[in-house]
C-alpha positions as a Markdown table, in Angstrom:
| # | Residue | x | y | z |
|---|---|---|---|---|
| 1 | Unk | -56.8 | -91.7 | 28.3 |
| 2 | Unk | -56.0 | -94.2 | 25.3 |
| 3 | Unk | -59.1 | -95.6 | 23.9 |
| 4 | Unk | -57.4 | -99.0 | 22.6 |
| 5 | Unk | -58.6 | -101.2 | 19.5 |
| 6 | Unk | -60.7 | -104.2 | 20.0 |
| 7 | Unk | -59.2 | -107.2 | 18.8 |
| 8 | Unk | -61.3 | -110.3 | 17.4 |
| 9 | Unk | -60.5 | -113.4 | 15.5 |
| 10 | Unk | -62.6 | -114.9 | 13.2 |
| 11 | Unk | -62.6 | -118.6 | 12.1 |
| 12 | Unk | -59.4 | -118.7 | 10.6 |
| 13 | Unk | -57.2 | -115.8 | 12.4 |
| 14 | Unk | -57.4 | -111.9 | 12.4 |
| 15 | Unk | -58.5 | -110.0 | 9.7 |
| 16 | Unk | -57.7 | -106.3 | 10.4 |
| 17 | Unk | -55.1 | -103.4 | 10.1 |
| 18 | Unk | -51.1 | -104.1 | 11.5 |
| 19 | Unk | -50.4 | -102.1 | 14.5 |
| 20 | Unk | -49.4 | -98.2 | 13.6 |
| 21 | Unk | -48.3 | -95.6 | 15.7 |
| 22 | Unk | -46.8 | -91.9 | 15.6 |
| 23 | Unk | -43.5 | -91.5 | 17.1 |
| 24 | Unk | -43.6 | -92.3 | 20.7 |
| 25 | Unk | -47.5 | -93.0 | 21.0 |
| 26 | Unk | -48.4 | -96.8 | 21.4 |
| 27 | Unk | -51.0 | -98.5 | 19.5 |
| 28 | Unk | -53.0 | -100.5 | 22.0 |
| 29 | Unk | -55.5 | -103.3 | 21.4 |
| 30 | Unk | -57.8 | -105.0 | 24.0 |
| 31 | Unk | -58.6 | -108.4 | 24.2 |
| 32 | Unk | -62.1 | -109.5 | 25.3 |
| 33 | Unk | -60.7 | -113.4 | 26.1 |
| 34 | Unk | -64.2 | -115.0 | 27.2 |
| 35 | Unk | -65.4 | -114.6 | 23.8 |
| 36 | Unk | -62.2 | -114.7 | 21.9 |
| 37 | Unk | -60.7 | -117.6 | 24.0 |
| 38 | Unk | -62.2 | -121.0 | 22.3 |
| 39 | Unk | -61.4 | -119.6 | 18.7 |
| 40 | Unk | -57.9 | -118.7 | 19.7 |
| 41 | Unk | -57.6 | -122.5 | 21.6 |
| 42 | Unk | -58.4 | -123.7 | 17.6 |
| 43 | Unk | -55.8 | -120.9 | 16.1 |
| 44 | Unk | -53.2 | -121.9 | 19.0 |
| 45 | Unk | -51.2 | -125.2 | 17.3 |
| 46 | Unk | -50.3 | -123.3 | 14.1 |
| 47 | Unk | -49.6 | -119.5 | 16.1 |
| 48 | Unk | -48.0 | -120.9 | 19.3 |
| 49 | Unk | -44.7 | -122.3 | 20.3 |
| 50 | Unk | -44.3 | -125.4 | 21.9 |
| 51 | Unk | -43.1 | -123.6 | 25.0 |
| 52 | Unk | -46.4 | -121.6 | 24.8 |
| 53 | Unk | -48.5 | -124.8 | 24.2 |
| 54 | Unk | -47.3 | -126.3 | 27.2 |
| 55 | Unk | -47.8 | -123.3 | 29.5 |
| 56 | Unk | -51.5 | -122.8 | 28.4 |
| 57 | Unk | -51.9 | -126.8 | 28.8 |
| 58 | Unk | -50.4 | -126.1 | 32.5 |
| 59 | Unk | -53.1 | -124.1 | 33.6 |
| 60 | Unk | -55.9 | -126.3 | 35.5 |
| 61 | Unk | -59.0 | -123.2 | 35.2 |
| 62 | Unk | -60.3 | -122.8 | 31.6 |
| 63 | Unk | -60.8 | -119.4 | 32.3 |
| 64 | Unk | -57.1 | -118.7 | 32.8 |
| 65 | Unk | -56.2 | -121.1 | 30.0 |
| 66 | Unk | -58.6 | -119.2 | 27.3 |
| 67 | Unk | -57.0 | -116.2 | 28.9 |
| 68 | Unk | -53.1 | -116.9 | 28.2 |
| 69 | Unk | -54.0 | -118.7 | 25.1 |
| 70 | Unk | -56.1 | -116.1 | 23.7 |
| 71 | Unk | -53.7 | -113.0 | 24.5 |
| 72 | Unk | -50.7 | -114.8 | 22.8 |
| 73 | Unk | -52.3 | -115.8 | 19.9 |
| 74 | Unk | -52.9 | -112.0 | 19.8 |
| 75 | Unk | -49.8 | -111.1 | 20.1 |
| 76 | Unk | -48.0 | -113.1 | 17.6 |
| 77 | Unk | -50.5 | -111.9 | 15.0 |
| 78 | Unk | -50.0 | -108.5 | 15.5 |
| 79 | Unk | -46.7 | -108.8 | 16.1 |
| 80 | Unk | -46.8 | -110.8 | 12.8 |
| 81 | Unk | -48.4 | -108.2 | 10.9 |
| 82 | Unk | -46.6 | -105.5 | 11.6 |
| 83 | Unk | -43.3 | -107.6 | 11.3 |
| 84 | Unk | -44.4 | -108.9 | 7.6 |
| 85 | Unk | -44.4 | -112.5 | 8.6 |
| 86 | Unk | -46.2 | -115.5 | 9.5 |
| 87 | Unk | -47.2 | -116.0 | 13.4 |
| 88 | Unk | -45.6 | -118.8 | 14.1 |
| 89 | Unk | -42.5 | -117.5 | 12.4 |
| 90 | Unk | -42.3 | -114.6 | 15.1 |
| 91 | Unk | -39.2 | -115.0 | 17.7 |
| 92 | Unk | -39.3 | -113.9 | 21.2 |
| 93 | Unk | -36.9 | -113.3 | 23.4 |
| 94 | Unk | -35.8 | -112.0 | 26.7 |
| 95 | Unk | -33.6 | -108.9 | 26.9 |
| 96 | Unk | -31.3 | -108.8 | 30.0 |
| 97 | Unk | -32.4 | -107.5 | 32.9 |
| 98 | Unk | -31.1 | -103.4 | 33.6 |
| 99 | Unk | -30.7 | -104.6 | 37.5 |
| 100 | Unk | -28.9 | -107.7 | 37.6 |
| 101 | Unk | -28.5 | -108.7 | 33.7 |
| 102 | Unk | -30.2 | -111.6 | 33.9 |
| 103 | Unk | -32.4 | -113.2 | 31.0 |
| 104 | Unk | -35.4 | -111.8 | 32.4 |
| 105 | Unk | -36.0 | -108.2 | 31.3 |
| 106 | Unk | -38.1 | -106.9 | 29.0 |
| 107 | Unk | -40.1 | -109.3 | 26.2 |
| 108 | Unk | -38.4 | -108.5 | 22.6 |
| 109 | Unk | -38.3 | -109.6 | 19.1 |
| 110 | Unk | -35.6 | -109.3 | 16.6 |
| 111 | Unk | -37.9 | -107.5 | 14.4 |
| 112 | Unk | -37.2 | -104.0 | 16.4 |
| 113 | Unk | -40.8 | -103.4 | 17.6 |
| 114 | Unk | -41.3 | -103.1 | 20.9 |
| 115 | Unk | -44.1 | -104.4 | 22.9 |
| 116 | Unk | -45.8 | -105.7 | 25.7 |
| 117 | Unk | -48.8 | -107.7 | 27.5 |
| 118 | Unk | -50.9 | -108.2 | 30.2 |
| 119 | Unk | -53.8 | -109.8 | 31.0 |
| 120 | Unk | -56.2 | -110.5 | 33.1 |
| 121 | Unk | -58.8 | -113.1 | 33.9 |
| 122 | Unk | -61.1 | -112.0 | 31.0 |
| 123 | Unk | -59.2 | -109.3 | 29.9 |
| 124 | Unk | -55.6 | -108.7 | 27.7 |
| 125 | Unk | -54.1 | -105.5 | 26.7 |
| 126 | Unk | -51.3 | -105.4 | 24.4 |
| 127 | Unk | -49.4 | -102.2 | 23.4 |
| 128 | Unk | -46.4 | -101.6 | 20.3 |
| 129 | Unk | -44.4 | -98.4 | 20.4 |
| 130 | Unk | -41.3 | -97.4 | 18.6 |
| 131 | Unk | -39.8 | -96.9 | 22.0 |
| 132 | Unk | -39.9 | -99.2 | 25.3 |
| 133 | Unk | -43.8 | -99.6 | 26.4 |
| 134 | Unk | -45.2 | -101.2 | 29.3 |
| 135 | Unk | -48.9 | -101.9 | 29.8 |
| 136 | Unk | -50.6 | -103.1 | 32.7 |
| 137 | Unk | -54.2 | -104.5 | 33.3 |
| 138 | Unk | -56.0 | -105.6 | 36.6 |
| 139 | Unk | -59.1 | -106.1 | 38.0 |
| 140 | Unk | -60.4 | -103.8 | 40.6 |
| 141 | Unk | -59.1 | -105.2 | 44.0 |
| 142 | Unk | -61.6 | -105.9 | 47.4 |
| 143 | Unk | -60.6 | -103.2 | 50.3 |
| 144 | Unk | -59.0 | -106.0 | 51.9 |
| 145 | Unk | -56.2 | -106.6 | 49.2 |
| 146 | Unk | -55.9 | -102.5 | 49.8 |
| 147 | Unk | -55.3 | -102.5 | 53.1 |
| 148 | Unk | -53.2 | -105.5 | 53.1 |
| 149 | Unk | -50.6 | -104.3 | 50.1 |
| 150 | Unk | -51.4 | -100.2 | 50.0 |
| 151 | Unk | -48.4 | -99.5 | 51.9 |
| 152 | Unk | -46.2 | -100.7 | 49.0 |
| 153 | Unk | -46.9 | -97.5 | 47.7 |
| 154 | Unk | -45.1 | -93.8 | 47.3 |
| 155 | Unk | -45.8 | -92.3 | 50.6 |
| 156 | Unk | -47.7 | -89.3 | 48.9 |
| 157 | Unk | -50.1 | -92.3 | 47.5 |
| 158 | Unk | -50.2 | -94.0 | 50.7 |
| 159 | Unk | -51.2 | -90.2 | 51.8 |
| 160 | Unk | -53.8 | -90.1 | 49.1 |
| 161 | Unk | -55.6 | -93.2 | 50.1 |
| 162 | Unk | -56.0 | -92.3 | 53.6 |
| 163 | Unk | -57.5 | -89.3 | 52.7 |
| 164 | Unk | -60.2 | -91.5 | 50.4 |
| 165 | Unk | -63.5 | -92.4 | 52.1 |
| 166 | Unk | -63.0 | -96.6 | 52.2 |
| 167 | Unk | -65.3 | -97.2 | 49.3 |
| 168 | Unk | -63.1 | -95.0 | 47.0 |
| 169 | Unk | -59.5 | -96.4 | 48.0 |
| 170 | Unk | -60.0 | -99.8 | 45.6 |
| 171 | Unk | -60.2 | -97.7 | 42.6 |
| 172 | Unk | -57.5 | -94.9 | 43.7 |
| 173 | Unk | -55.0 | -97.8 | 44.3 |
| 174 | Unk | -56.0 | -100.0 | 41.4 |
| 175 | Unk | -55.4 | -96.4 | 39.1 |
| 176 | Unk | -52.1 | -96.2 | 40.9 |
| 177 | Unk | -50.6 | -99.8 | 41.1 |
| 178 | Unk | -51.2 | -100.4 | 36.9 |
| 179 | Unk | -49.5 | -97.0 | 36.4 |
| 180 | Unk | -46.8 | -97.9 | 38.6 |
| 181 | Unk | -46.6 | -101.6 | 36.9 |
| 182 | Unk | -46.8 | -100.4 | 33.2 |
| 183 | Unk | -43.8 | -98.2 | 34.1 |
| 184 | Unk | -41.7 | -101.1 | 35.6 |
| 185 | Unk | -42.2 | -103.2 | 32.7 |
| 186 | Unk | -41.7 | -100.7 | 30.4 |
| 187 | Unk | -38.7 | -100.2 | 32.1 |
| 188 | Unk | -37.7 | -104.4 | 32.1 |
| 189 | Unk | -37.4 | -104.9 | 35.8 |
| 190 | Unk | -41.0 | -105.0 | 36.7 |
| 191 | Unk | -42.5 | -105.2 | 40.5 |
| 192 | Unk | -38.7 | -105.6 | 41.4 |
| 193 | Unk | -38.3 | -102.8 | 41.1 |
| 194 | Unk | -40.2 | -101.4 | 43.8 |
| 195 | Unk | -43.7 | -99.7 | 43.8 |
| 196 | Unk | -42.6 | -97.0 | 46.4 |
| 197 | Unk | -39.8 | -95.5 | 44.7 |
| 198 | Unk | -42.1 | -93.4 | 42.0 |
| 199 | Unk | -45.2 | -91.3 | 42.4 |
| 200 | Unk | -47.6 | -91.7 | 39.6 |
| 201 | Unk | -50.5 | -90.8 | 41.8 |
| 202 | Unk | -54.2 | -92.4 | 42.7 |
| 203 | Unk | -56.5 | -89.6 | 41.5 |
| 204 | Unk | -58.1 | -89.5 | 38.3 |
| 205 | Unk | -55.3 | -88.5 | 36.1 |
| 206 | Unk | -51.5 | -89.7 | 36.3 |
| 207 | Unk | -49.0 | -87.5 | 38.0 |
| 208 | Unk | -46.4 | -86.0 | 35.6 |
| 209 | Unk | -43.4 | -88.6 | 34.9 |
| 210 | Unk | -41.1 | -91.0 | 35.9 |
| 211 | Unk | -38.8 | -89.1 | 34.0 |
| 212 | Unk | -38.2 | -90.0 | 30.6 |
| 213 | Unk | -41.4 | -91.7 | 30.4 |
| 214 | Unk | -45.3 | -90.7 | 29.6 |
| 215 | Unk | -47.7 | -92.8 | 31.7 |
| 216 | Unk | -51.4 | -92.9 | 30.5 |
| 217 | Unk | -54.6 | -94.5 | 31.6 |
| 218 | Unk | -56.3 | -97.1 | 29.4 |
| 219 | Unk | -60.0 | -97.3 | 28.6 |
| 220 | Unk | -61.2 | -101.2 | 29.8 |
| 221 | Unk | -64.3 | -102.3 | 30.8 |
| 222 | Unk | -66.0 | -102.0 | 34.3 |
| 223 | Unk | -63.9 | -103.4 | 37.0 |
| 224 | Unk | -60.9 | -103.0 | 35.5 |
| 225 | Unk | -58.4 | -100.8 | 35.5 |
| 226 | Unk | -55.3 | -100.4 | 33.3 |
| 227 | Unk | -52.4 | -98.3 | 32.3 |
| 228 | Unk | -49.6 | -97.9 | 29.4 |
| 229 | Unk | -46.6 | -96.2 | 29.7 |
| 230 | Unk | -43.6 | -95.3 | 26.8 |
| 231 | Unk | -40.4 | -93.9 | 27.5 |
| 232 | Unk | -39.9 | -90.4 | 25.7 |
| 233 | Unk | -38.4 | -90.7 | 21.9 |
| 234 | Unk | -34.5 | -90.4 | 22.3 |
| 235 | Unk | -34.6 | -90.6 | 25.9 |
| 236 | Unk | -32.1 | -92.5 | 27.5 |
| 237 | Unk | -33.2 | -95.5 | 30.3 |
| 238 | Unk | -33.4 | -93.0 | 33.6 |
| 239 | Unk | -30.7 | -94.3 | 36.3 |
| 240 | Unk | -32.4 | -95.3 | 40.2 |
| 241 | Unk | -30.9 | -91.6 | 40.9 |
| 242 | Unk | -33.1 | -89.9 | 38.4 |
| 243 | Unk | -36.3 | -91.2 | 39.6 |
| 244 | Unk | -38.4 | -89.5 | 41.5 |
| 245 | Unk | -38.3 | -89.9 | 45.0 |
């Protein structure tokens, strides 16, 4: 399990180390947003884009607007950082997506770093690699979201939550479903691209695979659960035959 760094802002931005990381191990950073949120709303009109600005300005609950806000201010110094320039100065794109090329695959920059977030309401992880990452954070789901979505699942997990007592199945399926959707976006293609097809398991530890990739939990507070996953140095992207089945 990754224990990530803690990021926090002071008054006038981050003061801390640039993300570093060994050859295909991510460096992950957590995001506590309730009490980085109002300094990041400060930092946001000199770090954020105006595409950015308007999204966060979009969002009606506070809690959801720190959130955003304070997980891309994040990002774009970190990014920054390790990049060697200014926030504000970073450029993000979209590469194409591997299923139907369209302009919505993974999130890059031209600096050759990839990354990727997630967050949560009061929560962001962000993770940096040398290789395609995914991450994934979510809060731990009511029984009633696990019955209602569960059988979007592998069948072996679908297996393994019926064999749960009912009070254990949120936290099997949470452990499985940011797995599965820290793969996916490593990948660029994300839910689309199905949550049954790959069995990363519910239990305590992740399953072996996708090939190609490494999937690891994520330490995160209490009533979370989250998930990073890099593809394997010099690996090519795995075809839909090559995934497990």
């Amino acid at each position: 399990m990754y224990q990530p760094d803690e990021f926090a802002l002071t008054e006038t931005g981050y003061r801390g180390p640039a993300p570093s990381w060994a050859p295909a191990t991510p460096a992950l950073w957590i995001v506590d947003t309730r009490q980085e949120g109002e300094r990041a709303q400060r930092l946001a009109p000199g770090i954020l884009d105006a595409e950015e600005l308007e999204r966060a300005g979009r969002l009606v609950v506070e809690a959801d607007r720190l959130c955003y806000t304070a997980s891309h201010v994040a990002l774009r110094i970190l990014l920054g950082a390790r990049l060697g320039v200014a926030p504000d100065a970073v450029r993000l794109t979209r590469e194409r997506c591997p299923s139907c090329g369209g302009p919505h695959g993974r999130p890059a920059t031209d600096g050759g770093v990839h990354f990727s977030l997630s967050h949560t309401r009061g929560v962001a992880l962000l993770a940096f690699a040398d290789e395609p990452v995914g991450v994934d954070v979510e809060r731990a789901p009511k029984a009633r979201t696990v019955s209602e979505i569960g059988d979007q699942l592998h069948p072996a997990e679908r297996r393994e939550l019926a064999d749960l007592p009912e009070e254990q199945r949120p936290a099997a399926f949470v452990r499985a479903w940011t797995r599965k959707e820290a793969y996916l976006k490593g990948k660029g293609i994300g839910l689309a691209g199905g949550l049954s097809h790959d069995h990363v398991g519910t239990g305590p530890r992740p399953q072996p695979g996708p090939a190609g990739w490494t999937v690891t939990d994520v330490a995160v507070p209490a009533g979370y659960a989250a998930a990073v996953a890099v593809r394997t140095a010099g690996q090519p992207p795995a075809h839909d035959d090559e995934r497990r089945k």
